[in-house]
C-alpha positions as CSV (number, residue, x, y, z in Angstrom):
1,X,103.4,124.6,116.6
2,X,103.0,122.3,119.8
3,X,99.5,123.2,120.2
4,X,99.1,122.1,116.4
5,X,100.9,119.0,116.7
6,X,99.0,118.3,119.9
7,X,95.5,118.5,118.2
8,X,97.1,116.8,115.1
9,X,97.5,114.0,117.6
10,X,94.5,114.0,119.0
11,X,92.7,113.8,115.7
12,X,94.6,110.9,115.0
13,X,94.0,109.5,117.5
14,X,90.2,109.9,117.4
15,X,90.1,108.5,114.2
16,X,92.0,105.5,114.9
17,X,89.8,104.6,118.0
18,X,86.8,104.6,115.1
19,X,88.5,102.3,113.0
20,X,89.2,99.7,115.8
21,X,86.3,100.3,117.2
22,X,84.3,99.1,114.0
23,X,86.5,96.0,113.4
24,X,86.0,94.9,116.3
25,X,82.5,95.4,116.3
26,X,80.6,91.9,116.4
27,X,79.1,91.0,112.7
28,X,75.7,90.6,114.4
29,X,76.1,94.4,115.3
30,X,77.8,95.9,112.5
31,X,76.2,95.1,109.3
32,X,76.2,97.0,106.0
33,X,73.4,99.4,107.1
34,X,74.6,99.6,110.3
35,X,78.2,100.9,109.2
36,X,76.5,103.0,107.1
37,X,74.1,104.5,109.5
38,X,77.0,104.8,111.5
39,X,79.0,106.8,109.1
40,X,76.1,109.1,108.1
41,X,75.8,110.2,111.8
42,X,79.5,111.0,112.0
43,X,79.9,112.3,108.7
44,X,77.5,115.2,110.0
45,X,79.7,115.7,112.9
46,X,83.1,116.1,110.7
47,X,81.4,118.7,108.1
48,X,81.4,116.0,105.3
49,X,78.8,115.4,102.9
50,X,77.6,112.1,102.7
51,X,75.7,109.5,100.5
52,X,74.3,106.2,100.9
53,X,73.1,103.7,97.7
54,X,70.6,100.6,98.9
55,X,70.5,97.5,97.3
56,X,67.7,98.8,95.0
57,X,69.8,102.1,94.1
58,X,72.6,99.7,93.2
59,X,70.4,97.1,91.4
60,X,69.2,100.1,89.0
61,X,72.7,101.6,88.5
62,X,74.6,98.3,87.4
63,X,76.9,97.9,90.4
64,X,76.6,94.1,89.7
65,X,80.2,93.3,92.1
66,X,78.4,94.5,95.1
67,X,74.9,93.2,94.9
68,X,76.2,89.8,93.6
69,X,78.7,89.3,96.8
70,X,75.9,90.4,98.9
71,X,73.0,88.7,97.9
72,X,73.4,85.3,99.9
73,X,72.7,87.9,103.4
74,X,69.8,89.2,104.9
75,X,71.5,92.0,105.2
76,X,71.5,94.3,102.2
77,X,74.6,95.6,100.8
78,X,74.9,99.3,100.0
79,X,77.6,101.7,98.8
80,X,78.7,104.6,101.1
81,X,80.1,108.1,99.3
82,X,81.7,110.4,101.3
83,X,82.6,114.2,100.1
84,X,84.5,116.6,101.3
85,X,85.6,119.3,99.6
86,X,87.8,122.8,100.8
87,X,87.1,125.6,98.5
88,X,90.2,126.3,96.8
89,X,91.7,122.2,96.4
90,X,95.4,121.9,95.6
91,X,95.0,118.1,95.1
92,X,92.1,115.9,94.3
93,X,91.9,112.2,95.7
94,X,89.8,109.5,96.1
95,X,89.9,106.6,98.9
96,X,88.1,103.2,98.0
97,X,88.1,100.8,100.6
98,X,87.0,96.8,100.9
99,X,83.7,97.0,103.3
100,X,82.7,93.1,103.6
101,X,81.6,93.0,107.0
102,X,81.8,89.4,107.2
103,X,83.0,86.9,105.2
104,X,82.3,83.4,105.2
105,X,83.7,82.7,101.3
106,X,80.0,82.2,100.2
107,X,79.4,78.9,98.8
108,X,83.2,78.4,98.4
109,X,83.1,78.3,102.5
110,X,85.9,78.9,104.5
111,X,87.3,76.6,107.5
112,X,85.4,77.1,110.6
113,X,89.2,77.6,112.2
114,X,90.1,81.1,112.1
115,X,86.6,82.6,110.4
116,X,85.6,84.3,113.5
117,X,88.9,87.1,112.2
118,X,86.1,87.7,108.9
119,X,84.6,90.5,110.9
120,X,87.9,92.3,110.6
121,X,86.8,92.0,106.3
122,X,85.7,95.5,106.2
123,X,89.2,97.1,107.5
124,X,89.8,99.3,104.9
125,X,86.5,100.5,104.3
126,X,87.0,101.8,108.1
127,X,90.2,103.1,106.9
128,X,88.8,104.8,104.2
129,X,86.0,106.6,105.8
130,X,88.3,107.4,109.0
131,X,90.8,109.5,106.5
132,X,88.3,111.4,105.1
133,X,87.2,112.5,108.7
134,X,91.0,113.2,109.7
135,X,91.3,115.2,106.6
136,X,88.1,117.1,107.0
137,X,88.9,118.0,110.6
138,X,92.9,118.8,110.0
139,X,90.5,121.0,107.0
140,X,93.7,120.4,104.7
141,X,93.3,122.2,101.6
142,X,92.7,118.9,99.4
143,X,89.3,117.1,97.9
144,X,88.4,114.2,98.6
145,X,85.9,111.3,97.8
146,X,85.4,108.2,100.1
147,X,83.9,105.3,99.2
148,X,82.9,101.9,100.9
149,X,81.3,99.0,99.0
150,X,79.6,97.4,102.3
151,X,78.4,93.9,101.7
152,X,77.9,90.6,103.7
153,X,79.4,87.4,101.5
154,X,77.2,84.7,103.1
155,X,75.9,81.3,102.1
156,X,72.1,80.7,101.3
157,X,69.8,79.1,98.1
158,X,70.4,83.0,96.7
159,X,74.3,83.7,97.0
160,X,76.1,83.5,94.0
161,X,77.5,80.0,92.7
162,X,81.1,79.1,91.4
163,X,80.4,80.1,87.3
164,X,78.2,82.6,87.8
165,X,78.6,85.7,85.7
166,X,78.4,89.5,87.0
167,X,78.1,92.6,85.0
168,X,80.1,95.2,86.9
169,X,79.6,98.9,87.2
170,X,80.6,100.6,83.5
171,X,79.9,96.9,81.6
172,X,83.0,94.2,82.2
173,X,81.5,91.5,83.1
174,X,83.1,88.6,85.2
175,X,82.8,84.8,85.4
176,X,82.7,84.1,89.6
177,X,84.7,81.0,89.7
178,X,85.7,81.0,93.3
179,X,83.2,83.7,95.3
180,X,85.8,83.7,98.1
181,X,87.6,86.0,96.1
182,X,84.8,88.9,96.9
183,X,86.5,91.8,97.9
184,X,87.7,92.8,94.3
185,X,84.3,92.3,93.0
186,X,82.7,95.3,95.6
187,X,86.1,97.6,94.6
188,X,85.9,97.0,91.0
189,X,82.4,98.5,91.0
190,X,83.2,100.9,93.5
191,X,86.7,102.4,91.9
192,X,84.7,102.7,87.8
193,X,82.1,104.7,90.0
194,X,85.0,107.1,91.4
195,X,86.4,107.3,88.6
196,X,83.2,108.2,87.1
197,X,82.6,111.2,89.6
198,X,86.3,112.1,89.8
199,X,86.4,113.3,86.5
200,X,83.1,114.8,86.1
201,X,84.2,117.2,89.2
202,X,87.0,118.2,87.3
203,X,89.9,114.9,87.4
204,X,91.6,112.9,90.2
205,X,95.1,113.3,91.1
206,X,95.0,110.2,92.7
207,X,93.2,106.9,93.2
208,X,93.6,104.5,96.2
209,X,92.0,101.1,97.2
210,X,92.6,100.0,100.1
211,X,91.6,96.0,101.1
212,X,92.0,92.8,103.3
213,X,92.0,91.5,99.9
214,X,94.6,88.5,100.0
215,X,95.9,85.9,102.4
216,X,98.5,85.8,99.8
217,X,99.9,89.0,101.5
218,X,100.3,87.2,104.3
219,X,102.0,84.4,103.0
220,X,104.3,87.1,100.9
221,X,104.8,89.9,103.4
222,X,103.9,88.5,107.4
223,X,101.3,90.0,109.5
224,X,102.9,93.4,109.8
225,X,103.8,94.7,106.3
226,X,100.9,95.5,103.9
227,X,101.7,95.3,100.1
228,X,101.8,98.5,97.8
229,X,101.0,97.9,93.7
230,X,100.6,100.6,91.2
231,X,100.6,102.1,87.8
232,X,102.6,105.1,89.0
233,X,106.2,104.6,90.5
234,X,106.0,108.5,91.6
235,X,102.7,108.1,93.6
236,X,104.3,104.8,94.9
237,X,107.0,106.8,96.4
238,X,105.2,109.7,97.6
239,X,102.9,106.8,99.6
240,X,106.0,104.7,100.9
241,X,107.3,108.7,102.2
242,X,104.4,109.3,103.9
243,X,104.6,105.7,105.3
244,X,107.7,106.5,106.5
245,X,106.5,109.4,108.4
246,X,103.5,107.6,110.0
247,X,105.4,104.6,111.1
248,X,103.0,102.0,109.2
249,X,104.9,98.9,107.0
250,X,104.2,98.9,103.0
251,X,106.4,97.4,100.7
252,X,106.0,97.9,97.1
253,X,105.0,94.4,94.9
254,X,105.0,94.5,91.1
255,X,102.3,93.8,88.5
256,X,103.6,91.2,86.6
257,X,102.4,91.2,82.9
258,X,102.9,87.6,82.3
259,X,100.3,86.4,84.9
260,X,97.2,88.9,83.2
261,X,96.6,85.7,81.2
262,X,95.5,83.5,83.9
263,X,92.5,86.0,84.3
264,X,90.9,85.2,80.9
265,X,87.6,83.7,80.9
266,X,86.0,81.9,77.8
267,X,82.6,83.5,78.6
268,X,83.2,86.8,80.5
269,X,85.6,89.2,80.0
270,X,87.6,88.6,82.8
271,X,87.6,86.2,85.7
272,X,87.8,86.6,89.5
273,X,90.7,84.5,90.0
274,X,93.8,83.3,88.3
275,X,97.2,81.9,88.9
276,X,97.5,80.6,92.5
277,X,101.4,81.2,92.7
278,X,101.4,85.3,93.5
279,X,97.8,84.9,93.9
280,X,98.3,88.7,95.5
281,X,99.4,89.9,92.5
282,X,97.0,88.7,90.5
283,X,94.4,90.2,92.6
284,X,96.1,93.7,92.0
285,X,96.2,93.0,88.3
286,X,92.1,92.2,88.5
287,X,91.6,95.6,90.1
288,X,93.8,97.1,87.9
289,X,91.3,96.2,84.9
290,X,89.1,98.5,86.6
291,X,91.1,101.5,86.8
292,X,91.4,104.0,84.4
293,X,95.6,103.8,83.0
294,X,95.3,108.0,82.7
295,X,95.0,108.0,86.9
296,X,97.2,107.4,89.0
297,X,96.4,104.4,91.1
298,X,97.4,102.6,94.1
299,X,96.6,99.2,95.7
300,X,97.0,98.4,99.3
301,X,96.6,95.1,100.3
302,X,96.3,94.9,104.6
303,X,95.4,91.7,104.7
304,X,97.8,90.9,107.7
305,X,98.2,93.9,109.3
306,X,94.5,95.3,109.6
307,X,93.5,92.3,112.3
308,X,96.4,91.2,115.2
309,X,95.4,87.6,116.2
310,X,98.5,87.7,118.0
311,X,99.8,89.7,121.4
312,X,99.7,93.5,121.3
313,X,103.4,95.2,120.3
314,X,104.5,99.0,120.5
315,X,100.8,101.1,120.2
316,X,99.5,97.8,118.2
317,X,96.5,96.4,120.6
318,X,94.8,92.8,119.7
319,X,92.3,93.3,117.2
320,X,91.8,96.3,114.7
321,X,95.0,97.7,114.4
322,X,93.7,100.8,111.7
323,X,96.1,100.2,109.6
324,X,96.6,102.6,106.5
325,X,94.2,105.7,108.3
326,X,98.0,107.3,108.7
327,X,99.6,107.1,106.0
328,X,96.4,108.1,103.9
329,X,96.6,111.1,106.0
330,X,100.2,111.7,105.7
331,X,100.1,111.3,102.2
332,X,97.4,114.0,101.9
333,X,99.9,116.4,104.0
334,X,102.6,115.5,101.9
335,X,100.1,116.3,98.4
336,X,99.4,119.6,99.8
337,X,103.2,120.5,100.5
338,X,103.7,120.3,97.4
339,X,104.0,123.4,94.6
């Protein structure tokens, strides 16, 4: 038992280190073919399978939330899918995670003041990908998909203006009144296309998005608890147990019917933003379009957490904390524990 704990610990660890280690990364360095190159080395190492769509694979499929964030850069935006699968799977689950791997708000710009945190926008793709390593190398007898929508939201003559409209992955298409509000755009594609594969290889048990997605959550919830939304108050508590166990801060936040309405567009069929009062929760309730009501779903918002501006406390250092890589984990121990 010590000697599993111990390597437990070290895997952890190891995975931790990655996650940091890409935040931290300079945007110059890590860009979405980079991470993705990255990625597909490791994913080698770890026994996972591993795809990567380019910007023309993603043009031809539809994903219109990714290539429309990312096509002010340079830098092409791709879409990372990560497999691993035991051969007898209690559980199935997928992991979607935010990969913007800078973000200057596009042509809605940000303040120069405190941009230089924007590389940190791709924390829960790190996240993401880092689980599915952890899981693969604990080999816990559970399947899972990864996947991380990896774009840079930049301003140029080609980026995408304020009114645009977007066709996302499946059809929905969205009016892009503030292209700040990126992140949900890459996830919505990204969470149709694992729902997509989920169920042809047989159904998900669960789905969960992971994101930097609001700085509401920070006004709401301070720079160490992330936020927790759902459609299922029993996956909710399984995740806040496993939490628990792992030592990370969620807190659950509601989906409030009422402010669905301040997502309607005259022109699309939804718009990117909505009400600025719980402007977190409106976020959730955008994503939540996206997400089939027959799945169980979660929403993590690590806005705050993912990125410590401040001093370093406990086993937090300055920088990429890797928030959410633990409980993902845990929670995956927990969904194989269970008859």
């Amino acid at each position: 038992q010590a000697k599993a704990a111990a390597k437990r610990a070290e895997i952890i660890a190891e995975q931790t280190f990655l996650v940091r280690d890409l935040i931290n990364t300079p945007p110059s360095h890590l860009t979405p073919i980079s991470f993705s190159e990255k990625i597909k080395k490791l994913a080698g190492k770890y026994g996972v399978k591993v795809e990567i769509l380019n910007a023309s694979a993603l043009k031809k499929g539809g994903f219109g939330g990714i290539i429309g964030v990312g096509q002010g850069s340079v830098n092409p935006p791709c879409l990372v899918h990560l497999s691993y699968k035991p051969a007898k799977p209690k559980k199935s689950f997928a992991f979607v995670g935010k990969g913007i791997t800078f973000d200057t708000g596009g042509l809605a710009l940000k303040p120069a003041n405190g941009m230089e945190a924007m590389k940190a926008d791709m924390s829960g793709a790190a996240a993401v990908v880092a689980a599915v390593f952890a899981i693969a190398q604990l080999k816990l007898p559970i399947a899972v998909d990864g996947w991380a929508p990896l774009a840079e939201n930049m301003v140029s003559d080609t980026a995408t203006r304020p009114s645009d409209v977007i066709t996302i992955y499946g059809g929905k298409s969205v009016e892009v009144l503030n292209p700040d509000a990126e992140g949900r755009l890459v996830l919505a594609d990204a969470l149709v296309k694992a729902t997509e594969v989920g169920k042809k290889s047989g159904g998900l048990d669960a789905i969960i998005d992971v994101a930097t997605l609001t700085g509401a959550q920070v006004v709401a919830l301070g720079t160490r608890t992330s936020a927790v939304m759902t459609n299922d108050d029993q996956l909710c508590d399984q995740f806040l147990s496993a939490s628990a166990i792992s030592g990370e801060q969620f807190w659950p936040m509601p989906l409030p019917v009422e402010l669905r309405a301040s997502l309607d567009s005259p022109i699309a069929d939804i718009a990117n933003i909505g009400e600025r009062m719980g402007g977190m929760l409106v976020a959730g309730l955008f994503l939540k379009e996206f997400v089939d009501p027959q799945i169980p779903w979660l929403h993590l918002d690590i806005a705050g957490p993912a990125f410590n501006t401040g001093t370093a406390h406990g086993y937090t250092p300055v920088g990429g904390t890797g928030i959410a890589l633990r409980t993902l984990v845990c929670l995956a121990e927990l969904a194989c524990s269970q008859r």
